[in-house]
N, CA, C and O atoms as a printed pandas DataFrame, in Angstrom:
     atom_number atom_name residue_name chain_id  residue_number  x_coord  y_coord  z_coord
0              1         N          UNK        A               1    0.837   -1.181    0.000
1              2        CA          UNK        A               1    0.000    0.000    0.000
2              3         C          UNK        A               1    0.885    1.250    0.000
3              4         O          UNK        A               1    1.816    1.153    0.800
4              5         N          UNK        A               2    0.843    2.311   -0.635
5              6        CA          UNK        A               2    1.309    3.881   -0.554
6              7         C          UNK        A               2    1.294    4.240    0.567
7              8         O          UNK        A               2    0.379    3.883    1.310
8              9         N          UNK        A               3    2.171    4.938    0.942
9             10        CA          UNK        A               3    2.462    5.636    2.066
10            11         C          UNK        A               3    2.173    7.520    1.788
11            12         O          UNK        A               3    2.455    8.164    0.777
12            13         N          UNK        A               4    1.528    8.017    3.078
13            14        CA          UNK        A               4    0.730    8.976    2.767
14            15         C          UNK        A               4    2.339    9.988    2.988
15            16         O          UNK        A               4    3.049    9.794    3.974
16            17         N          UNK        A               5    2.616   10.782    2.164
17            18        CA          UNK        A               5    3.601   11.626    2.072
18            19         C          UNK        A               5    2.590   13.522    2.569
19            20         O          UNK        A               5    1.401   13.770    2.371
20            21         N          UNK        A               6    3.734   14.523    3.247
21            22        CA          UNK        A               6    3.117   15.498    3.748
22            23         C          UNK        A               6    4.389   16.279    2.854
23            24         O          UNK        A               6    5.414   15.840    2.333
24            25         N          UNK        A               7    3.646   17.974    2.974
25            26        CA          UNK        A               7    5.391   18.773    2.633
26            27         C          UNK        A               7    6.309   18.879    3.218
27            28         O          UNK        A               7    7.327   19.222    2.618
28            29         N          UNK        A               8    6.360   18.608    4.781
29            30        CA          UNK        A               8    7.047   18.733    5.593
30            31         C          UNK        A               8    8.276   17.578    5.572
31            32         O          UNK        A               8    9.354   17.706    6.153
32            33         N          UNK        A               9    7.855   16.420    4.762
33            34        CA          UNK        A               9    8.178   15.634    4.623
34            35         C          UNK        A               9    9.324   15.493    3.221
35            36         O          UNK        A               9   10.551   15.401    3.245
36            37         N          UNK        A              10    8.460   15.517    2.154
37            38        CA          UNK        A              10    8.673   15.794    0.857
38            39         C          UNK        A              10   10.057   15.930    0.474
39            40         O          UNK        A              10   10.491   14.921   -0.081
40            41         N          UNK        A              11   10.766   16.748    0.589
41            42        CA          UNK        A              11   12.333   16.874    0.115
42            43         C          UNK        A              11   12.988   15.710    0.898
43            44         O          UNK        A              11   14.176   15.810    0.589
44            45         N          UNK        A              12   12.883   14.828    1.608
45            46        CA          UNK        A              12   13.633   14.126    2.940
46            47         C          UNK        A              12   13.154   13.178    2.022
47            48         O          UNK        A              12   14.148   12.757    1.432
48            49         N          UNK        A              13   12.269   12.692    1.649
49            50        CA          UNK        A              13   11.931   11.441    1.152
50            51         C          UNK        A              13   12.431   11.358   -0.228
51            52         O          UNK        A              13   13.130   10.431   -0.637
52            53         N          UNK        A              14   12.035   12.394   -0.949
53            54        CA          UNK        A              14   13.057   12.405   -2.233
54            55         C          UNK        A              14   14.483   12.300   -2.530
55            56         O          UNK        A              14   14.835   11.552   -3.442
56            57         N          UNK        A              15   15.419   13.027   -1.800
57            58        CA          UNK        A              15   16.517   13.325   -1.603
58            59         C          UNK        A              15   17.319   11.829   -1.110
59            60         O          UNK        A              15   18.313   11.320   -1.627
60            61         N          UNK        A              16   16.490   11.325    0.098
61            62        CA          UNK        A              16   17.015   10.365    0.710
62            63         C          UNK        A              16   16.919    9.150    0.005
63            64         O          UNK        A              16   17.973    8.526    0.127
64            65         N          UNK        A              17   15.937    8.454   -0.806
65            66        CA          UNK        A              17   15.050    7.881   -1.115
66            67         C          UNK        A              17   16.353    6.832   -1.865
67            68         O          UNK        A              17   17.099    7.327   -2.710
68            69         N          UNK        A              18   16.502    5.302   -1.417
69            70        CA          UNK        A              18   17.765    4.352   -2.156
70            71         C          UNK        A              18   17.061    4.099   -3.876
71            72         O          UNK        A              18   17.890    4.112   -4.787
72            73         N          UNK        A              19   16.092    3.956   -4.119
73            74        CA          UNK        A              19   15.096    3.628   -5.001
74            75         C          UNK        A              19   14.346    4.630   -5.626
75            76         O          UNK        A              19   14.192    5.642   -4.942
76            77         N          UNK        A              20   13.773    4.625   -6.878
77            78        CA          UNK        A              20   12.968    5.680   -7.389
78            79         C          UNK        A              20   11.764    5.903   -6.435
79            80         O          UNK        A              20   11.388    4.961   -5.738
80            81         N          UNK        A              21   11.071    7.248   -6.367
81            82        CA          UNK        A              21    9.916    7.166   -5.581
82            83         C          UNK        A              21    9.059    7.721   -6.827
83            84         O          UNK        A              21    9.422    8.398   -7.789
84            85         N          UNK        A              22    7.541    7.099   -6.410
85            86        CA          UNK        A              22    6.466    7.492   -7.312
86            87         C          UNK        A              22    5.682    8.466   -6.310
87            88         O          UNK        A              22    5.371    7.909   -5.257
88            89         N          UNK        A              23    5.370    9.558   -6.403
89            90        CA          UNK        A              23    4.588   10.429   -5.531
90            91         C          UNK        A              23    3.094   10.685   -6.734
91            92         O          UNK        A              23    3.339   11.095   -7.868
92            93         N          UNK        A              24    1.879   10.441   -6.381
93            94        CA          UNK        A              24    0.484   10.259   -6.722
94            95         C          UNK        A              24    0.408   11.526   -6.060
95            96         O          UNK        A              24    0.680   11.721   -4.875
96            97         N          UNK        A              25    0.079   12.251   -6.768
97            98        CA          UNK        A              25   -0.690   14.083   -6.619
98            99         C          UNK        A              25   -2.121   13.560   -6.509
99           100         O          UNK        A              25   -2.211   12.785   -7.462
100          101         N          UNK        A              26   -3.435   13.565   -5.778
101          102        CA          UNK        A              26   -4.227   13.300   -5.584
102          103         C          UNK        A              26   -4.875   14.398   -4.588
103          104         O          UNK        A              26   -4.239   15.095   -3.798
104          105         N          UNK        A              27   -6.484   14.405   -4.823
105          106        CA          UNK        A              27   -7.138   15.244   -3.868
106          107         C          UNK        A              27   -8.501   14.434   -4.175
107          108         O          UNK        A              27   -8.954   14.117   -5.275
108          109         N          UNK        A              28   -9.076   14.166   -2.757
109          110        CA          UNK        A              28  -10.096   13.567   -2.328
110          111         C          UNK        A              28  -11.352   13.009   -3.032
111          112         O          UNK        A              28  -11.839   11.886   -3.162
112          113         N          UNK        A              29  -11.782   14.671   -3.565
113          114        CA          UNK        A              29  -12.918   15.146   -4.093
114          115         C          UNK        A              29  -12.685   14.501   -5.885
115          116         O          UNK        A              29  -13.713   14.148   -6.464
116          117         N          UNK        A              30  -12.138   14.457   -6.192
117          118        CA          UNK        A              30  -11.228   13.939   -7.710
118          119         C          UNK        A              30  -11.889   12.695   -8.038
119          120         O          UNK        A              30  -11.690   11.991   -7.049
120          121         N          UNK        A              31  -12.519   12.078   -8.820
121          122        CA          UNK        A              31  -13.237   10.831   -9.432
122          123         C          UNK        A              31  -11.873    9.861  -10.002
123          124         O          UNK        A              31  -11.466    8.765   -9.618
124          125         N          UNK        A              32  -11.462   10.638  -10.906
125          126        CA          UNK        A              32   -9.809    9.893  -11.721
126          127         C          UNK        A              32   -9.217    9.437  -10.514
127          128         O          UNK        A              32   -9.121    8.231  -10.289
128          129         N          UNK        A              33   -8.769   10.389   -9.636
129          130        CA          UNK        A              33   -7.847   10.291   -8.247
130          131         C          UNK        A              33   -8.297    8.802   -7.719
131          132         O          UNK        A              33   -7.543    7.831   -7.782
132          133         N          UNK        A              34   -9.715    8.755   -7.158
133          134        CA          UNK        A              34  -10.460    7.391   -6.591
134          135         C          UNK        A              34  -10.977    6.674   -7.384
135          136         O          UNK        A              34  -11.833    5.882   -6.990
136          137         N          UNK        A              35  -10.540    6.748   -9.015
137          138        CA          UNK        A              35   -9.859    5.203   -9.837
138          139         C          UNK        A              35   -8.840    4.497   -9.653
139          140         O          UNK        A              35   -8.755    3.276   -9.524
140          141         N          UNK        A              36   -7.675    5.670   -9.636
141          142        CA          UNK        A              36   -6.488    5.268   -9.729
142          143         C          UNK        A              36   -5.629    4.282   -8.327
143          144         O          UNK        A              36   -4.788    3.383   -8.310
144          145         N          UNK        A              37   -6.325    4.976   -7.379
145          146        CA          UNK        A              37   -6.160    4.648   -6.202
146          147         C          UNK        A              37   -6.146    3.646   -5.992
147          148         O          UNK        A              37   -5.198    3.529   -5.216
148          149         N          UNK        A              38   -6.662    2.499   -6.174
149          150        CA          UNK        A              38   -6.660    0.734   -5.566
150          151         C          UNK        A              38   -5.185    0.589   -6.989
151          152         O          UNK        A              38   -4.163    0.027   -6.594
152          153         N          UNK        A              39   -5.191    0.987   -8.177
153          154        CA          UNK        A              39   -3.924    1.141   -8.885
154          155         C          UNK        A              39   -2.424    1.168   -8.437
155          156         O          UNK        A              39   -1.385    0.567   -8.708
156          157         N          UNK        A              40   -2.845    2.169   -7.616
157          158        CA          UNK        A              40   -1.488    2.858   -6.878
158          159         C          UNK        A              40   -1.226    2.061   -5.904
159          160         O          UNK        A              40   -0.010    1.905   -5.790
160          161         N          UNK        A              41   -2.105    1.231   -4.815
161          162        CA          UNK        A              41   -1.994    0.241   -4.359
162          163         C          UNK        A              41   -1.255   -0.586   -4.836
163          164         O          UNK        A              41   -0.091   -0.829   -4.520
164          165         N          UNK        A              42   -1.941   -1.095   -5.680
165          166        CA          UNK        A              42   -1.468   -2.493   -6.310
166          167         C          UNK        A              42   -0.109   -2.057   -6.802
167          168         O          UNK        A              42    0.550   -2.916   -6.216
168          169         N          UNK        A              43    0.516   -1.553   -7.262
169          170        CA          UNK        A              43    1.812   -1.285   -8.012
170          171         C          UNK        A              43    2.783   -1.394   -6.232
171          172         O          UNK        A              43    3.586   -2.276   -5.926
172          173         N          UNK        A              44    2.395   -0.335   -5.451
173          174        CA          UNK        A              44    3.338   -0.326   -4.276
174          175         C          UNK        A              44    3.478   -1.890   -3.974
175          176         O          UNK        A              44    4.556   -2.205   -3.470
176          177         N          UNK        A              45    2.634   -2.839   -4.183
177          178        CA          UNK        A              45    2.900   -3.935   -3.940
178          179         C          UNK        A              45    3.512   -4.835   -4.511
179          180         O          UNK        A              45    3.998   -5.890   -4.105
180          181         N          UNK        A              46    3.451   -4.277   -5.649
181          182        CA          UNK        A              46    4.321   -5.039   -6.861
182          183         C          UNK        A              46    5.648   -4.475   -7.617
183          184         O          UNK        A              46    6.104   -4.983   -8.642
184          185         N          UNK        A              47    6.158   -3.423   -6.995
185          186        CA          UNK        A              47    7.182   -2.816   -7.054
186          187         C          UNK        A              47    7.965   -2.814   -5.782
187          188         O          UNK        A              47    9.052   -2.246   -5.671
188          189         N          UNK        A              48    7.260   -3.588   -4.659
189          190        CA          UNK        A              48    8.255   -3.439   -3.362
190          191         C          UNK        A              48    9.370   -3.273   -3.370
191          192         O          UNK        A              48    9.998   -4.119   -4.007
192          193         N          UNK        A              49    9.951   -2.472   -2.891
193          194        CA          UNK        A              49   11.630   -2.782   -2.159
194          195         C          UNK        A              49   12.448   -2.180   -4.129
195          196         O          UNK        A              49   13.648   -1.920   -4.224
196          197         N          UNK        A              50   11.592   -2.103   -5.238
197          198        CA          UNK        A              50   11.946   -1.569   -6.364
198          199         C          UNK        A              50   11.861    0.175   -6.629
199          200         O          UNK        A              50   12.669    0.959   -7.128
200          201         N          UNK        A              51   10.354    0.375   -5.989
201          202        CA          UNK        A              51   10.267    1.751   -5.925
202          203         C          UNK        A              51    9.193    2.096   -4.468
203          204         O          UNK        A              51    8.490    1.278   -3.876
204          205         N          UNK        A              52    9.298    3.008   -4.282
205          206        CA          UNK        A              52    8.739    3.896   -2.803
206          207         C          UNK        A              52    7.692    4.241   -3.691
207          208         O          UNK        A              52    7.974    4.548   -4.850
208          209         N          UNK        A              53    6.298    4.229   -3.221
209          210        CA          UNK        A              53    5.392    4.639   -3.675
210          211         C          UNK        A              53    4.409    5.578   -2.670
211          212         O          UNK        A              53    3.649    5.028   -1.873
212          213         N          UNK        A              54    4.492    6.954   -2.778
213          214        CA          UNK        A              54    3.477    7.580   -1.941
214          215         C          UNK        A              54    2.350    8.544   -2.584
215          216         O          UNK        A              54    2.242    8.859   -3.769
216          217         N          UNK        A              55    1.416    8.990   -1.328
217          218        CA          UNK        A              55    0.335    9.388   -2.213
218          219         C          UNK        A              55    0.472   11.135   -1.287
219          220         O          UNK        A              55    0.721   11.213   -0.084
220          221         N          UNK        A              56    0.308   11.997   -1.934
221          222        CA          UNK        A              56    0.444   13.506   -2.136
222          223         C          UNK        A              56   -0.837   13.777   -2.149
223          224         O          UNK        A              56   -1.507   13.204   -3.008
224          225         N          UNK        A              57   -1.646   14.895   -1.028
225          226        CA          UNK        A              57   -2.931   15.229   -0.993
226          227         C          UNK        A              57   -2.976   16.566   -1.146
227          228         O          UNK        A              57   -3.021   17.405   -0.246
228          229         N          UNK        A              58   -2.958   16.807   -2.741
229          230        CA          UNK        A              58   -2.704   18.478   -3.289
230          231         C          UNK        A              58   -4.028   19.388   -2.723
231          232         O          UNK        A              58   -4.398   20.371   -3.365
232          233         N          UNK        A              59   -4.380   19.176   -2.073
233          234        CA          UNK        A              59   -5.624   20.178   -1.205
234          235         C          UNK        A              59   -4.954   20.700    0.355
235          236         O          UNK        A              59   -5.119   21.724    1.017
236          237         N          UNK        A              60   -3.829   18.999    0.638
237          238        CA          UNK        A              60   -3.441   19.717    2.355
238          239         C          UNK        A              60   -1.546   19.884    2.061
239          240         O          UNK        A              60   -0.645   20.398    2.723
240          241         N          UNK        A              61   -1.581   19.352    1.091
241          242        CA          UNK        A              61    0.279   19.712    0.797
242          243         C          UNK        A              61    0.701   19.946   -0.542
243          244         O          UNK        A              61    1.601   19.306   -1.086
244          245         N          UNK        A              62   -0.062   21.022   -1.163
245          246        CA          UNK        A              62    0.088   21.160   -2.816
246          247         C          UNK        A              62    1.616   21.787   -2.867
247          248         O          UNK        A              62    2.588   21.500   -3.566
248          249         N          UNK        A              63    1.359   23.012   -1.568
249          250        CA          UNK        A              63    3.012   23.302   -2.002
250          251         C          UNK        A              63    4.054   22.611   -2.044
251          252         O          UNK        A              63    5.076   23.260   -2.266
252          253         N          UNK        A              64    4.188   21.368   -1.892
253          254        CA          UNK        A              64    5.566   20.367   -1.989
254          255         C          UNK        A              64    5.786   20.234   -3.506
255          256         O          UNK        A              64    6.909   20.294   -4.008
256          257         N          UNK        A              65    4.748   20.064   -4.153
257          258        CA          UNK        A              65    4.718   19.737   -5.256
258          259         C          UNK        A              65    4.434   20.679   -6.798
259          260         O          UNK        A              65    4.271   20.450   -7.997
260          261         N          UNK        A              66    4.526   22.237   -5.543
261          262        CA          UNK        A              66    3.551   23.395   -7.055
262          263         C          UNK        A              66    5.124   23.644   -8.048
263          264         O          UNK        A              66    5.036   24.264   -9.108
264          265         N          UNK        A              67    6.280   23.186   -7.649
265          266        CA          UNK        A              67    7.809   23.411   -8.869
266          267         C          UNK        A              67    7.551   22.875   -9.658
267          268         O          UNK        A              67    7.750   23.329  -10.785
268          269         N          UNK        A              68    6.870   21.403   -9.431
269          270        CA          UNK        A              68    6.471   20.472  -10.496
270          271         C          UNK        A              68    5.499   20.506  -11.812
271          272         O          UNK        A              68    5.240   19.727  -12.729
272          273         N          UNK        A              69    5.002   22.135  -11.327
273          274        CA          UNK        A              69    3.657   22.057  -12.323
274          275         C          UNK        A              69    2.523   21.373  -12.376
275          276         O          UNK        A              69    1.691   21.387  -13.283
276          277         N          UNK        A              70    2.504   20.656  -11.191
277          278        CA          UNK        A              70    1.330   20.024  -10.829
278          279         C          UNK        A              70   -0.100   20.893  -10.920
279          280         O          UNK        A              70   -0.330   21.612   -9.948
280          281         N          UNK        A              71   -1.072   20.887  -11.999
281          282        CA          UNK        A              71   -2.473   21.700  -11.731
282          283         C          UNK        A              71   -3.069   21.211  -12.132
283          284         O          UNK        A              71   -4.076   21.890  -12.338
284          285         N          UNK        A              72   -3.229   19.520  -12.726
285          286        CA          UNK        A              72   -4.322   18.846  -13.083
286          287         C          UNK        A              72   -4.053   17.377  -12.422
287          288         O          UNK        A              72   -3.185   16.532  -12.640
288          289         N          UNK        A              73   -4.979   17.417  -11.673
289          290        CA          UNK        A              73   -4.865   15.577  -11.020
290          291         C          UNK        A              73   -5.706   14.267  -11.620
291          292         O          UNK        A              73   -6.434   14.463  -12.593
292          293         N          UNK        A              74   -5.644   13.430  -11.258
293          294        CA          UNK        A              74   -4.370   12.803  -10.646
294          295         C          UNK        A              74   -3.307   13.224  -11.800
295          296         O          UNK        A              74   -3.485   13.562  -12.970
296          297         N          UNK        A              75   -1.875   13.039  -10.845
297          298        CA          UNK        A              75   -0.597   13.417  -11.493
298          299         C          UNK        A              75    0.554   13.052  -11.047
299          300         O          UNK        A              75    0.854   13.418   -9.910
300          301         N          UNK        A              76    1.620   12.135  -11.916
301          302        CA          UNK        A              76    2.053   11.173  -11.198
302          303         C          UNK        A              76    3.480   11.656  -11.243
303          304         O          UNK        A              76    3.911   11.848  -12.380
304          305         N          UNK        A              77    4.283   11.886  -10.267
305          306        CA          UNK        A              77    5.706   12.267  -10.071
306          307         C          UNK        A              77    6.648   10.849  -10.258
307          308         O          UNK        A              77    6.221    9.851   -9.677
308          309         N          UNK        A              78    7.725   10.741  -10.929
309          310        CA          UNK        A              78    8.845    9.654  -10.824
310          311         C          UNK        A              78    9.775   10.067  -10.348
311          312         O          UNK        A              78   10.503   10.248  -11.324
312          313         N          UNK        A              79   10.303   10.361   -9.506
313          314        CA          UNK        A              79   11.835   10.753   -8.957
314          315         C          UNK        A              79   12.848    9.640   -9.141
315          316         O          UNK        A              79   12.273    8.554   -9.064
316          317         N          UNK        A              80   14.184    9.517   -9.361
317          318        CA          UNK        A              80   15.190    9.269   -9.359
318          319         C          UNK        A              80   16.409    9.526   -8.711
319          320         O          UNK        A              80   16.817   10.552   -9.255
320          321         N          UNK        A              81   17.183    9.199   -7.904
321          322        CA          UNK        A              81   18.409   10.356   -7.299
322          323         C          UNK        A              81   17.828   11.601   -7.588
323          324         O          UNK        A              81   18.285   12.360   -8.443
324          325         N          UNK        A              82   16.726   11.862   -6.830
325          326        CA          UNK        A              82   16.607   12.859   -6.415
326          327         C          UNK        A              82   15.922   13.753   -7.097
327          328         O          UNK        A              82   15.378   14.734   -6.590
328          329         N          UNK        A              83   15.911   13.378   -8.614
329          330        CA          UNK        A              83   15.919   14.477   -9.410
330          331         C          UNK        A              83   14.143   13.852  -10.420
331          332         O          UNK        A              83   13.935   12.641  -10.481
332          333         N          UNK        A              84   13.111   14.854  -11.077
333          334        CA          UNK        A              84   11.963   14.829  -11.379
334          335         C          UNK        A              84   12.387   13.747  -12.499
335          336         O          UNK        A              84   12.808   14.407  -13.449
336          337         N          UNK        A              85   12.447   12.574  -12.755
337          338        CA          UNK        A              85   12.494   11.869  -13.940
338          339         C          UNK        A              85   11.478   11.549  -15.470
339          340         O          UNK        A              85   11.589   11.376  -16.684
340          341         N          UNK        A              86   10.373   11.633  -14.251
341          342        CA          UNK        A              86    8.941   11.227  -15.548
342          343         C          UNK        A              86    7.728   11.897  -14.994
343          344         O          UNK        A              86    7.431   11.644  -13.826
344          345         N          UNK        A              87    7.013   12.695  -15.666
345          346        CA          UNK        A              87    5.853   12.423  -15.475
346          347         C          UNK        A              87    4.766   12.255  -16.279
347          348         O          UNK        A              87    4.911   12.364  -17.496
348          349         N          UNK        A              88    3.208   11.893  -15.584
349          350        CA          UNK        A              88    2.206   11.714  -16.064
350          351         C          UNK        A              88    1.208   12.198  -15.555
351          352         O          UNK        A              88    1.153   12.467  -14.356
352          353         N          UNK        A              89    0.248   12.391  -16.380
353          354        CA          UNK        A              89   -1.368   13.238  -15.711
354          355         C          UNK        A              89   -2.196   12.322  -16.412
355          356         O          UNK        A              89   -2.183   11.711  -17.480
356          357         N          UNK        A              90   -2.957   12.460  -15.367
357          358        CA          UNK        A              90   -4.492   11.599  -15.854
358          359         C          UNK        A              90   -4.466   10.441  -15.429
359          360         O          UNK        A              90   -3.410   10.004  -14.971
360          361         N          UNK        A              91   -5.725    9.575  -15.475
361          362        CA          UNK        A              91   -6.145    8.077  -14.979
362          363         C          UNK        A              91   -5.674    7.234  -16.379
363          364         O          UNK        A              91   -6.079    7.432  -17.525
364          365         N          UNK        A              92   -4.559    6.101  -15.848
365          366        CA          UNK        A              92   -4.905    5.216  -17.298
366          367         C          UNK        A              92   -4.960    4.251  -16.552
367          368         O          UNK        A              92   -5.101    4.152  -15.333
368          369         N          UNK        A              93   -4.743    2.963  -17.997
369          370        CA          UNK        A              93   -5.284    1.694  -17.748
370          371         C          UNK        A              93   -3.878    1.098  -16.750
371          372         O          UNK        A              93   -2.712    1.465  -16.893
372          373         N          UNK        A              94   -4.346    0.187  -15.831
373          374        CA          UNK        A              94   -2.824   -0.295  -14.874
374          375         C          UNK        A              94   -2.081   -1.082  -15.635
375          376         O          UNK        A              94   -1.079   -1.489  -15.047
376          377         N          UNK        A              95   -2.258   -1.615  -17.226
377          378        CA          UNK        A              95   -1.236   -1.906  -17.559
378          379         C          UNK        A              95   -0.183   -1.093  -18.143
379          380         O          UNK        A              95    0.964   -1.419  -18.450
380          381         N          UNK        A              96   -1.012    0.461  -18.280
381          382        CA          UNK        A              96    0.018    1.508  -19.055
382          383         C          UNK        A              96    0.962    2.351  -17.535
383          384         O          UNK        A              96    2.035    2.955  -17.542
384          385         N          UNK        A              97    0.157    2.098  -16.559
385          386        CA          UNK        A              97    0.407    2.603  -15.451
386          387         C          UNK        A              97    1.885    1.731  -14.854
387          388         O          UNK        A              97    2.559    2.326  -14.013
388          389         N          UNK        A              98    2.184    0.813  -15.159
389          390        CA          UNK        A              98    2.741   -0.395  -14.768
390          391         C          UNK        A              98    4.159   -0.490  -15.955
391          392         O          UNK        A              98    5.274   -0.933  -15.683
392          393         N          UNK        A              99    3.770   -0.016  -17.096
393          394        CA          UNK        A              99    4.682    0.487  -17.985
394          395         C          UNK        A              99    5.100    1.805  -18.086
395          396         O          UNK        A              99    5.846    2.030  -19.039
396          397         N          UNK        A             100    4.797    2.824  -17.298
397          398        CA          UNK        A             100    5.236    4.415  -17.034
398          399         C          UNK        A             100    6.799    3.670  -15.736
399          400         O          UNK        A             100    8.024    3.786  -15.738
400          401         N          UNK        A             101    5.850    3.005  -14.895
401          402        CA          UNK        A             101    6.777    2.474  -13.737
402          403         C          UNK        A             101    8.178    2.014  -13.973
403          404         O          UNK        A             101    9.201    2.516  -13.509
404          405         N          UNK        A             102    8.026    0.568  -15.080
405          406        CA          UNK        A             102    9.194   -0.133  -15.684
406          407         C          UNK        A             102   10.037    0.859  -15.979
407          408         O          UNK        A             102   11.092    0.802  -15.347
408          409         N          UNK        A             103    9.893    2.041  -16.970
409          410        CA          UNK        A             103   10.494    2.281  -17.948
410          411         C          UNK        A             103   11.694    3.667  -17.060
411          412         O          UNK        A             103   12.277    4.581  -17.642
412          413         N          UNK        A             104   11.726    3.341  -15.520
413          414        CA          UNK        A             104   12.287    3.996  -14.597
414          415         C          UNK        A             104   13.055    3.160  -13.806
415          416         O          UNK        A             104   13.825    3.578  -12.941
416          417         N          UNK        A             105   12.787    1.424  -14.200
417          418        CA          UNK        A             105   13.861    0.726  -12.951
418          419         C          UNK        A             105   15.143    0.506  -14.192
419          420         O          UNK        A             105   16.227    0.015  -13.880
């Protein structure tokens, strides 16, 4: 399961992070957001110990994430050493979701 990431948090987890992290820009109220979600699940589980997977609640910690250009959710961050590697916006299918992932280990 994703681990709920805050801003306070945010640079410490990136920076530190041995593995790519996936950070899920998400806000509550969002329909796409609570598709994707049992998604984002499932991948943290199937990427264990490959990539850190957390979920970003752009309503209570948008500023961690407003450098990124984050203004349409869901919106999916890839970090690498540290640095913004990939991203994606919008709900897709978990096998394209699952191939955004690969194409970062």
């Amino acid at each position: 399961m994703a681990k709920q990431l805050t801003s306070a948090e945010f640079d410490k987890v990136i920076t530190e992070a041995k593995v790519p992290v996936l950070v899920d820009c998400y806000a509550d109220w969002c329909g796409p957001c609570k598709m994707m979600s049992p998604v984002v699940d499932k991948m943290a589980a199937l990427f264990a110990g490959q990539v850190e997977v957390y979920k970003l609640n752009v309503d209570e910690d948008g500023d961690a994430v407003r450098a990124f250009n984050v203004f349409s959710i869901p919106n999916f961050l890839l970090f690498k050493d540290g640095a913004l590697a990939a991203q994606r916006v919008g709900a897709m299918r978990p096998e394209d979701f699952e191939a955004f992932i690969r194409e970062m280990l």
